[in-house]
C-alpha positions in Angstrom: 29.2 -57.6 -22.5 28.6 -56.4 -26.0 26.9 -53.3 -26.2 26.9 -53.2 -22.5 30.3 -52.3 -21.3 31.3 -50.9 -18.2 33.0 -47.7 -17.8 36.6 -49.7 -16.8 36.1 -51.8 -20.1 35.2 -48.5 -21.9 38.3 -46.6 -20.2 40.5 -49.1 -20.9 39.6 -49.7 -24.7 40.4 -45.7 -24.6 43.6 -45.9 -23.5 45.0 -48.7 -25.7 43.8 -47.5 -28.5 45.4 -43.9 -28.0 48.7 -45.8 -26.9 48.4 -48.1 -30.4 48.4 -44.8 -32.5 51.6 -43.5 -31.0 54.5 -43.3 -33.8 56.6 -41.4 -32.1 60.0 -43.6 -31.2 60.9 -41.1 -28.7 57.5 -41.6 -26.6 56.5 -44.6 -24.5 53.6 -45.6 -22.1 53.2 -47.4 -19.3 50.3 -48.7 -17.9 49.7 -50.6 -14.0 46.6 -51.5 -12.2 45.5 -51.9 -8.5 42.4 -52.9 -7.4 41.5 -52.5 -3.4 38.2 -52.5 -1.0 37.1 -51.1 1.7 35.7 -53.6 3.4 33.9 -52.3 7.3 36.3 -49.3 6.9 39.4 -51.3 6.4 41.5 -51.4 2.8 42.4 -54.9 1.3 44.2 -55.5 -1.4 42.0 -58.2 -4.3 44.8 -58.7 -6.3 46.1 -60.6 -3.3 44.0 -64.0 -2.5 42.1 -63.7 1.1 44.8 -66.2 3.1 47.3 -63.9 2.4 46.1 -61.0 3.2 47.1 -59.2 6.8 44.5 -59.9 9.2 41.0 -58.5 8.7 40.5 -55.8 11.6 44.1 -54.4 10.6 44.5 -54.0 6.3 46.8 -51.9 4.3 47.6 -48.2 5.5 46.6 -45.5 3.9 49.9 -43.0 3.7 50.8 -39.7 2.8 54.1 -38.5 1.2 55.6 -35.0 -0.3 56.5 -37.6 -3.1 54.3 -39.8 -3.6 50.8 -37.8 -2.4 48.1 -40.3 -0.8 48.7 -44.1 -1.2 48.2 -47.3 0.0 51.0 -49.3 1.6 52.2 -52.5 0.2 49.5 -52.2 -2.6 50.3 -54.6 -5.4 50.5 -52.8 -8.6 50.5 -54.8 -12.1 52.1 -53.4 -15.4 49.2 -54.2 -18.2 49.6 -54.4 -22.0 45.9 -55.1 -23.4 42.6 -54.6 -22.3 42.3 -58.1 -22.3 44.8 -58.5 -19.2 43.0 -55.8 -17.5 39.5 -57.7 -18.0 41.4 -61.4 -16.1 42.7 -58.7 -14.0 39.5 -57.5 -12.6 38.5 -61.0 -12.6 40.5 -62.2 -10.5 39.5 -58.8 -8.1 36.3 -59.8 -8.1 37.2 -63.4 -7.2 38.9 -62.0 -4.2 36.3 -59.5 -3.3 33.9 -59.8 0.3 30.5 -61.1 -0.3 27.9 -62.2 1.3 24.3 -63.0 1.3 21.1 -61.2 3.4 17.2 -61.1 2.2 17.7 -58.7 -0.7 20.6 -60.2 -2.6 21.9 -63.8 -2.7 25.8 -62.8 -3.2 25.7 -58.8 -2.9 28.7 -57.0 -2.8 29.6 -55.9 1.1 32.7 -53.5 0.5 33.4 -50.2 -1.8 35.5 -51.3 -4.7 38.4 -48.9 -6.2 40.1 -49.8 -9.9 43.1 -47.2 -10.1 45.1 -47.5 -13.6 48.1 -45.5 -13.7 49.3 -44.3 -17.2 53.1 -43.3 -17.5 54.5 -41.2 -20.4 57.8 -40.9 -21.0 59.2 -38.8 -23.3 63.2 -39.1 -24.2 64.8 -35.8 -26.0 68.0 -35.2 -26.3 69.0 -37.9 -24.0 67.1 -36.7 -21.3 63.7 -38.8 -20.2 61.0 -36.9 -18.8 57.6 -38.6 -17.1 54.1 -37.4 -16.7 51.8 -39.8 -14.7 48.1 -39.7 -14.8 46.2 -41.5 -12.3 42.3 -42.4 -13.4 40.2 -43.6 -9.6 37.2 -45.8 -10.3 34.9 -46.5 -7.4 32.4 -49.2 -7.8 29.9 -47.9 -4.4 28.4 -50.5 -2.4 24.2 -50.0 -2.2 23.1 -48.7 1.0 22.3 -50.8 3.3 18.3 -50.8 5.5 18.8 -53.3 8.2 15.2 -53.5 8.8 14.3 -55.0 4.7 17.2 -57.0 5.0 16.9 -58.7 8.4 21.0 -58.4 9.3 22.2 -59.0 12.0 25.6 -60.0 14.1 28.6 -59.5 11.3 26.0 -58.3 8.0 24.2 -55.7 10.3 28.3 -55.0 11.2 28.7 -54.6 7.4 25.8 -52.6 6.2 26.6 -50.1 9.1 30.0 -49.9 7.6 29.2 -49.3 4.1 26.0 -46.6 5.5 28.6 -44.7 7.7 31.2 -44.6 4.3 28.4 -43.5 1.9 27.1 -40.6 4.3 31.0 -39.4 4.6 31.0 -39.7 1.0 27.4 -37.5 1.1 29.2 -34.8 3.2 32.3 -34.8 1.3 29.9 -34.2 -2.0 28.1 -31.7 -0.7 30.9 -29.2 0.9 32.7 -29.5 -3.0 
């Protein structure tokens, strides 16, 4: 993309790079990615290929856990070394991803996309290992969707109304932060 990056490209380059200056024997990093869509307010996993997946009207849960906070059930999670794996990583996601085609674009996205990279420190003193874990959320937002400029109907018009009701939570969620 040259000059042109994206922000996952950009955060990723970030990462590594701070990793590749570590000298420190006694401090290590780990790094995973999952990538997920919400696809007509149902969460499927794109690092898993379509046929596999659970059934469309049911996806993965979303759980909560004294542990663990918020997550996703049965999400795969990969460990990554370079940004370069992250990059096939993504496109393979984006192989997997729902799209479709209405009057306004031939292959447009129909489903929020979320990249989450977990980083893992782990520190060993004294014979003891201690972890921080950071979690970084990127959300690649489907474009609302006017049923009227793009003449949907039966499952697109079923689509766009999913990704409209999504973005207005989103709105309301926004606003009362």
């Amino acid at each position: 993309y040259g000059k042109n990056k994206g922000i996952i490209s950009r955060v990723c380059e970030e990462i590594f790079e701070h990793i590749a200056t570590n000298a420190n024997p006694d401090l290590c990093y780990e790094v995973a990615v999952s990538v997920f869509e919400l696809y007509n307010e149902v969460v499927q996993d794109l690092l898993v290929r379509p046929e596999r997946r659970p059934p469309s009207e049911f996806g993965l849960d979303i759980c909560e856990s004294k542990l663990h906070g918020i997550y996703i059930d049965r999400l795969e999670r990969r460990p990554m070394h370079s940004c370069e794996e992250i990059e096939q990583l993504l496109e393979e996601a984006t192989h997997n991803r729902t799209v479709g085609s209405d009057l306004m674009n031939a292959t447009g996205s129909r489903s929020h996309t979320f990249t989450r990279i977990e980083i893992k420190q782990v520190t060993t003193q004294g014979g003891r290992e201690s972890t921080k874990v950071s979690m970084i959320n990127l959300v690649d937002l489907a474009g609302s969707e006017k049923a009227g400029q793009t003449e949907a109907s039966g499952q697109r018009l079923k689509e766009g109304s999913a990704i409209n009701k999504s973005l207005s939570a989103l709105g309301n969620v926004i606003e009362k932060l």
